[in-house]
VEXZA-403051 format. One record per residue: residue in three letters; x, z, y of N, C-alpha, C in turn. Coordinates in steps of 0.001 Angstrom, whole numbers, padded with zeros to 6 digits, always signed. Example, Ala and Ser with C-alpha at 12.3 -4.5 7.8 and 13.67 -1.06 7.14 Angstrom:
BEGIN
ALA+013190+007800-005690+012300+007800-004500+013200+007800-003300
SER+012850+007080-002250+013670+007140-001060+012900+007870+000030
//
This chain:
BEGIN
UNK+343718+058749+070689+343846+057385+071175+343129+057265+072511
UNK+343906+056438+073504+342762+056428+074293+343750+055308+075199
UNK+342748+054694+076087+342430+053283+076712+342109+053659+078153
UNK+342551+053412+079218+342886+053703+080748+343133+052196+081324
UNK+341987+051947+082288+341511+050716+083238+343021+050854+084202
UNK+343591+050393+084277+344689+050059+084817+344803+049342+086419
UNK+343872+048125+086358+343457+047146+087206+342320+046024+086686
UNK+342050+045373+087871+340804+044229+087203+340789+043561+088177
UNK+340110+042278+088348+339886+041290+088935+338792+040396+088731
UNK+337678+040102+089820+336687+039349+089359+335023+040278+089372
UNK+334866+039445+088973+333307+040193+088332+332151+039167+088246
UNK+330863+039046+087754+329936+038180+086867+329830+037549+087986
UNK+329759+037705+089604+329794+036362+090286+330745+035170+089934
UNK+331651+035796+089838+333388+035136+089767+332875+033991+088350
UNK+332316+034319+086875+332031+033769+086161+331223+032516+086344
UNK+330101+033212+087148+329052+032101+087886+329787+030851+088705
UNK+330693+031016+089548+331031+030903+090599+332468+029443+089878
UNK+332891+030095+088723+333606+028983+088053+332778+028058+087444
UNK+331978+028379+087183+331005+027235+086162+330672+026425+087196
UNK+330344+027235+088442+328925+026033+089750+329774+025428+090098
UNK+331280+025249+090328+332216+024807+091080+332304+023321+090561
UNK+331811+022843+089237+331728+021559+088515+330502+020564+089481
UNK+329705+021670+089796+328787+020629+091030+328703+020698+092409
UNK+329972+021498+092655+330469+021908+094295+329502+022888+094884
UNK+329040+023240+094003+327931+024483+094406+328405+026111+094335
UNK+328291+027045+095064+328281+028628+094888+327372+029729+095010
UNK+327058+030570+094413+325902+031075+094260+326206+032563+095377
UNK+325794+033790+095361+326480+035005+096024+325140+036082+095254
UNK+325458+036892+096002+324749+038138+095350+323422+038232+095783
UNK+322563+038863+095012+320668+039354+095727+321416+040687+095904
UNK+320973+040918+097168+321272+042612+097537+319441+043186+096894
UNK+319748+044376+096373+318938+045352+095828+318862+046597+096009
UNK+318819+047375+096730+319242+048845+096817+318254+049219+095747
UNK+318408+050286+095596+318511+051604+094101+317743+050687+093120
UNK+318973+049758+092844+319087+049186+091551+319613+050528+090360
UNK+318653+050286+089086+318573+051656+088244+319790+052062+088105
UNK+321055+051537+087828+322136+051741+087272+323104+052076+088919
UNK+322674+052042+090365+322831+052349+091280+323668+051553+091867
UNK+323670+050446+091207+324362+049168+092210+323331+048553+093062
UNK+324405+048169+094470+323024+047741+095830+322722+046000+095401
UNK+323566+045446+094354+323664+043972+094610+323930+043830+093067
UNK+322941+042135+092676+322942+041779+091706+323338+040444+091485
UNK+322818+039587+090381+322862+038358+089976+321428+037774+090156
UNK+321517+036813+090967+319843+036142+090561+319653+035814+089355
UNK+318357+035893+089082+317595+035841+087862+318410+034115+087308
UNK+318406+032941+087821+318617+031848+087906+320579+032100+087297
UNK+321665+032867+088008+322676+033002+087567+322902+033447+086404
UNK+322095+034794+085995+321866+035410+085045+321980+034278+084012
UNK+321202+033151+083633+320493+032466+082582+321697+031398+082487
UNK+322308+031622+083634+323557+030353+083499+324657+030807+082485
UNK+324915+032372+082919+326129+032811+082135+325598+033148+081002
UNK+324552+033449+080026+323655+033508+079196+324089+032027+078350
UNK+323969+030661+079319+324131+029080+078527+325747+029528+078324
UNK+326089+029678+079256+327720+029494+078652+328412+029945+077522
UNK+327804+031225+077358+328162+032063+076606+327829+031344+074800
UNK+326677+031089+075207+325447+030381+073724+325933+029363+073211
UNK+326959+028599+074555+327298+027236+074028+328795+026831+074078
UNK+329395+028317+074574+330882+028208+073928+332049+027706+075197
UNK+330615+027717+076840+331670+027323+077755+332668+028356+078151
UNK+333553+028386+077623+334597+029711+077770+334972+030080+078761
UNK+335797+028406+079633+336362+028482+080753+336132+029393+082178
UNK+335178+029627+081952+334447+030190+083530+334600+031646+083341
UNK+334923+032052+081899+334893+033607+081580+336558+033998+081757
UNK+337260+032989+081519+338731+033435+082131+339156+033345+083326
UNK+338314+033609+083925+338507+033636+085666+338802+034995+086206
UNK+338147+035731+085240+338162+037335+085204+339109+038167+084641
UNK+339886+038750+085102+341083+039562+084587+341343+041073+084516
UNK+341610+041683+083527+341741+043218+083312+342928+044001+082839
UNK+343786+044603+083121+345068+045392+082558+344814+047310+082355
UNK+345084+047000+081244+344342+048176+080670+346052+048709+080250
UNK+346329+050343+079897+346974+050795+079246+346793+051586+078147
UNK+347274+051511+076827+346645+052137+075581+347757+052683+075079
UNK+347057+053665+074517+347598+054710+073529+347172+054823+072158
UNK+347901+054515+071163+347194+054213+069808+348140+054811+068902
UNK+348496+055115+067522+349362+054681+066476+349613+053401+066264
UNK+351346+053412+065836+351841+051895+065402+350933+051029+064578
UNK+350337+051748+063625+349612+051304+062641+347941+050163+063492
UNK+347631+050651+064191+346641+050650+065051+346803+049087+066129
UNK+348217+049645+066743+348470+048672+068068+349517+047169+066908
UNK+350081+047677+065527+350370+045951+065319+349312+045205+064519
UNK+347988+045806+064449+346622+045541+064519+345791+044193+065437
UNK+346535+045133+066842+345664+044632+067659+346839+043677+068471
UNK+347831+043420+067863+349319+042996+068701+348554+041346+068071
UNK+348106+041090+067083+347740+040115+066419+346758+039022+067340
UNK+346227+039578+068302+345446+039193+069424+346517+038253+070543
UNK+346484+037038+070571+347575+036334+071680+346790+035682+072615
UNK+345955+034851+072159+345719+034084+073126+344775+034468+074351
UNK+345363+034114+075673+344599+034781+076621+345282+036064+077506
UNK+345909+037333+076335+346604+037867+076804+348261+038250+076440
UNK+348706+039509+077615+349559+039878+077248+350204+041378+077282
UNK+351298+041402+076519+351521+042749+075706+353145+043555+076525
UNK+353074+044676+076765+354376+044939+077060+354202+046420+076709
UNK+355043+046848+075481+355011+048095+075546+356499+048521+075440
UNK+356247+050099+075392+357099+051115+075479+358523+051078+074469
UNK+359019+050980+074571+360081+050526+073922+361578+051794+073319
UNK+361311+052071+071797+362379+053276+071689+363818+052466+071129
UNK+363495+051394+071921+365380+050655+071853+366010+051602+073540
UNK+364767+051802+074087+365508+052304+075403+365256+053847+075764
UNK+364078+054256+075123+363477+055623+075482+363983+056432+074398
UNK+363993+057946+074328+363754+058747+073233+363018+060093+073526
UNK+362200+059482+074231+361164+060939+074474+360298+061626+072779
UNK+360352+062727+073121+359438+063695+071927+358729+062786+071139
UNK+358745+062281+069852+357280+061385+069391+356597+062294+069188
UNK+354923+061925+069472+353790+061951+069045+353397+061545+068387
UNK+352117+062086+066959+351954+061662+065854+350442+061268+065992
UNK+349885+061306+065176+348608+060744+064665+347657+061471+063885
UNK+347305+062380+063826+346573+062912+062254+344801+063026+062275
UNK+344748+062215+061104+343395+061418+061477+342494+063516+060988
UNK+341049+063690+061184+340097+064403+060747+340010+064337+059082
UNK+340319+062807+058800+339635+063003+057397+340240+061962+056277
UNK+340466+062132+055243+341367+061158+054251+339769+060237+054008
UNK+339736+058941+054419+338691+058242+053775+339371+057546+052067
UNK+337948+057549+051384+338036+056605+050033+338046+055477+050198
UNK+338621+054736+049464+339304+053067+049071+337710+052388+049021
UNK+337353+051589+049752+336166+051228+049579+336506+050320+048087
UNK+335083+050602+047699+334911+049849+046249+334614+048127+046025
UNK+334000+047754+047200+333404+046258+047085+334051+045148+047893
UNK+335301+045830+048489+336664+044622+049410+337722+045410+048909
UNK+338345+044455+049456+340078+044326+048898+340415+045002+049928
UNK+340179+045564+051105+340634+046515+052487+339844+046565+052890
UNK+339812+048131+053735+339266+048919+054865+338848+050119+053652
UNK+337915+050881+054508+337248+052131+053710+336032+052706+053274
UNK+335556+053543+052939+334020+054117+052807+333918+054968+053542
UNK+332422+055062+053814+332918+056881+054301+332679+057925+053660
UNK+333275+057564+052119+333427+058801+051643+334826+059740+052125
UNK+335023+061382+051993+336084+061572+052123+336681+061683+050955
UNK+337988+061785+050622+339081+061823+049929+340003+063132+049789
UNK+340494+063801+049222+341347+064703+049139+342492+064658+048246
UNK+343463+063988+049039+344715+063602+048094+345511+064848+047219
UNK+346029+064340+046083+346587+065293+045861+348278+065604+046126
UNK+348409+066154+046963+349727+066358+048073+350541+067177+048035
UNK+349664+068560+046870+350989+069891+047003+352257+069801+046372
UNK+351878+068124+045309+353364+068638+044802+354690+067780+045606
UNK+354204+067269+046594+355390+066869+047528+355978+067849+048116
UNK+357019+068370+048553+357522+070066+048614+357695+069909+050135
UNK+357703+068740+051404+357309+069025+052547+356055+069361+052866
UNK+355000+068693+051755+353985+068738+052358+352921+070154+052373
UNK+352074+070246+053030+351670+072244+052974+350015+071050+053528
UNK+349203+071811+052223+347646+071602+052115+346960+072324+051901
UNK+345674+072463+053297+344670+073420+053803+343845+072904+052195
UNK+343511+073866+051794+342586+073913+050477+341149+074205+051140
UNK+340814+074965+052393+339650+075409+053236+338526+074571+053146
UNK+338756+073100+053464+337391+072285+053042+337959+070994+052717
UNK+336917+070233+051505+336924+069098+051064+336844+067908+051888
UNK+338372+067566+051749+338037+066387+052913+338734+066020+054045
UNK+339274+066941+054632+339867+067344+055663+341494+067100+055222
UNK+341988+066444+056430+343250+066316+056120+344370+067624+055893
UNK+343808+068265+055683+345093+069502+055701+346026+069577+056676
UNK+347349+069502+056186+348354+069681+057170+349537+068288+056700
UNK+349686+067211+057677+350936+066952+056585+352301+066700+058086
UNK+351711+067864+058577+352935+068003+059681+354263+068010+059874
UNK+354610+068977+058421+356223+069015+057855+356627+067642+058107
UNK+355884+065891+057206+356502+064795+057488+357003+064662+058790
UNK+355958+064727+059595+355974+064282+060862+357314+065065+061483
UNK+357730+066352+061056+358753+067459+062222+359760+066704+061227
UNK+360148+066624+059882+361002+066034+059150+361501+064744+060043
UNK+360646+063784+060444+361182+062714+060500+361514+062671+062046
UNK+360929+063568+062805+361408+063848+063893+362709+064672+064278
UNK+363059+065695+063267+364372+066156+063570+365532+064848+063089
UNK+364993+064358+061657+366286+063038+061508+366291+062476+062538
UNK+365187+062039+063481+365789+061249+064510+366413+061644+065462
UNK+366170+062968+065952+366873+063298+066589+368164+063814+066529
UNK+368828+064021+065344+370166+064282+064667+370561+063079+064507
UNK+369854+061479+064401+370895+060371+064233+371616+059611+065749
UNK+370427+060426+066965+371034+059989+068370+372075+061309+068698
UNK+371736+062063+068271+373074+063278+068875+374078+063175+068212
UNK+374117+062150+066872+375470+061888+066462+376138+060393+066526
UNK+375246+059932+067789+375943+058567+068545+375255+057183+068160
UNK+374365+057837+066979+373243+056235+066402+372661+055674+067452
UNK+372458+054147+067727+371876+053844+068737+370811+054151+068789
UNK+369681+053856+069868+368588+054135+069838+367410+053099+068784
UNK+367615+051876+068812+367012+050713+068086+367140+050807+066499
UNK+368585+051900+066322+368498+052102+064303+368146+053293+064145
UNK+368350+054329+065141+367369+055471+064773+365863+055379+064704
UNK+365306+054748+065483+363953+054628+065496+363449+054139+063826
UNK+363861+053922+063653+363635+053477+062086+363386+054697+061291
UNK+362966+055732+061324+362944+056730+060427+361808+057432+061019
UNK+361092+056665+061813+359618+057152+062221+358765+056667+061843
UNK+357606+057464+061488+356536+056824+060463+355240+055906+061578
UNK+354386+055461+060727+353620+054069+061154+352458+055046+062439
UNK+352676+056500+061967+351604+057676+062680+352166+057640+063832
UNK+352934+057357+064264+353705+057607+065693+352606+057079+066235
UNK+352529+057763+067944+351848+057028+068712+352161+055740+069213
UNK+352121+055010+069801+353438+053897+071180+352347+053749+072168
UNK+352626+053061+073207+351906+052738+074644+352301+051484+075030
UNK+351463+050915+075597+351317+049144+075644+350659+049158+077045
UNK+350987+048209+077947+350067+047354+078858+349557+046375+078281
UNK+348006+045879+078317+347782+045024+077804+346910+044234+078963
UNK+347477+042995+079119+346774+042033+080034+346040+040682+080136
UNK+344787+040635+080339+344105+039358+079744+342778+039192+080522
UNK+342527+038232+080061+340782+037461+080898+339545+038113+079866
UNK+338670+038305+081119+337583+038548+080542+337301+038357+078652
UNK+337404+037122+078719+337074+036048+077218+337726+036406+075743
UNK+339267+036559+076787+340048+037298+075556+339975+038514+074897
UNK+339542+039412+076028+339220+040668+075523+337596+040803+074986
UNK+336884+040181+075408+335364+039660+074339+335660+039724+073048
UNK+336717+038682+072119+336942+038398+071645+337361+039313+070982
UNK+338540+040086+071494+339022+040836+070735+338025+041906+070479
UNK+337099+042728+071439+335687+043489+071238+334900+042816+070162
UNK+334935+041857+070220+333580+041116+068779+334324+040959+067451
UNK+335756+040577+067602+336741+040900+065706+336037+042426+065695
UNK+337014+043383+066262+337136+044740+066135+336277+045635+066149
UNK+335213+045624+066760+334103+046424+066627+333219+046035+065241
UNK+334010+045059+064766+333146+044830+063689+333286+045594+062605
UNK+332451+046234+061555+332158+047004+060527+333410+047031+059346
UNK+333983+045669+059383+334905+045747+057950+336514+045703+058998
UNK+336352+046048+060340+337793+046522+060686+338007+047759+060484
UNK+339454+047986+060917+339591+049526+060219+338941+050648+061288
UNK+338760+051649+061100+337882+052254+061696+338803+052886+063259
UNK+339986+053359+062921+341094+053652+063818+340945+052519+065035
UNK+340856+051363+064458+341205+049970+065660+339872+049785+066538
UNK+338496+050025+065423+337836+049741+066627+337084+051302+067116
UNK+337964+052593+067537+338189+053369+068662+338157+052681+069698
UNK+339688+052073+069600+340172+051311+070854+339291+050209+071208
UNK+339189+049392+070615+337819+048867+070840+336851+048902+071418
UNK+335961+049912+070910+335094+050376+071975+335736+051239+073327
UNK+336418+051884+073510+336686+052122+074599+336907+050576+075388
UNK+337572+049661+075154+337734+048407+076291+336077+048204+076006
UNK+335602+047875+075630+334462+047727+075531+333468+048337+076521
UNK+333560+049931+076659+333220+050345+077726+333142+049631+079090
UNK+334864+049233+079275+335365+049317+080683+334702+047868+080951
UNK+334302+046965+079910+334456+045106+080119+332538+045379+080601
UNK+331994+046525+079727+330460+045883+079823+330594+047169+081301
UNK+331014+048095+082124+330905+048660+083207+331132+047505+084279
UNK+332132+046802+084103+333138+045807+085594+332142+044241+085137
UNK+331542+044135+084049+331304+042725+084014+329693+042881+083000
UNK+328704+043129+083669+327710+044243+082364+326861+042785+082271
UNK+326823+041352+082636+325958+040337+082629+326388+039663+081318
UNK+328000+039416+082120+328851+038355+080644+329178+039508+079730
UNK+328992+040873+079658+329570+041264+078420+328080+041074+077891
UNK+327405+041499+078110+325924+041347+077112+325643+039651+077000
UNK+326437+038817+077244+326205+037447+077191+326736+037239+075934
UNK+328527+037425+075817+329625+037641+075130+330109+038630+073626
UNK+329296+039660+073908+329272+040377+073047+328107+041168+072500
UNK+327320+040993+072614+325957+041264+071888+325426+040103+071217
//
């Protein structure tokens, strides 16, 4: 899985800079040279504490001033997860009504156990299904835990698809015979706030563990381009 900064717009002045605009006021940068993190220019101490109130007290507005387009790579399973996320941004992905490039699959390190004390997500115990007697499937016995092999599905459902377009199936009803492991690819585009948001659901402990990957990677990119309001926002 993985998450690629695309473009951005803005930064923790820009936040400041929407809020002061309510008293016709604008703030600008303290220049600092060998600031630790090696930026020459900061936030005054005084801005700092502003985007700090906003954050505490829910003024949102000033945080969607800031904009980021990221491109991701996930499993289906993963991205209609995070497709659940609307407000603020938006979604455009890859589409096999029009493409039929090679799919790519998914195969996690490790079968987790059914957690015992919710109705969904997992433990981290591992799991070792019992799989040999499905006759595609071929299982590494080598260590406890470990997903083995369940590759056969994956080439299985990849040759049907590709035998239902070489015999004239469109592209939109063949796709149907690919499993939830497929990868897909999305632009995803939104304000600062929205993607907070979506960082503070998802990084949280009882999401699934796959979703907040992705997660923290935007997470990365929001507290690198915006490191005042993300520690405002999400800590």
């Amino acid at each position: 899985m993985k998450v690629t900064l695309l473009d951005h717009m803005g930064s923790d002045l820009t936040v400041v800079n929407a809020a002061r605009v309510s008293f016709d006021k604008e703030s600008d940068w303290v220049y600092c040279g060998g600031h630790s993190d090696g930026r020459d220019k900061d936030l005054s101490v005084k801005d700092k504490k502003l985007i700090k109130y906003l954050a505490e007290h829910n003024h949102w507005s000033p945080f969607s001033h800031c904009f980021v387009q990221f491109r991701v790579k996930a499993p289906l399973f993963v991205a209609r997860q995070l497709q659940k996320h609307q407000v603020g941004l938006a979604w455009n992905e890859v589409s096999r009504r029009y493409v039929d490039s090679e799919p790519e699959f998914y195969e996690p390190e490790v079968w987790r156990k059914k957690a015992d004390n919710v109705k969904q997500g997992s433990s981290d115990k591992a799991v070792r299904p019992s799989l040999n007697t499905i006759p595609i499937v071929e299982w590494n016995d080598d260590d406890e835990g470990t997903t083995g092999s369940y590759l056969p599905i994956h080439s299985v459902a990849t040759e049907v698809y590709k035998r239902l377009l070489d015999e004239g199936v469109c592209h939109e009803q063949a796709r149907m015979v690919l499993p939830q492991s497929m990868f897909c690819e999305w632009v995803w585009s939104g304000s600062l706030y929205a993607f907070a948001r979506v960082v503070n659901l998802r990084l949280d402990p009882h999401s699934q563990r796959e979703t907040r990957e992705v997660a923290k990677q935007i997470a990365e990119f929001l507290h690198a381009l915006f490191p005042v309001s993300y520690n405002a926002l999400c800590n």
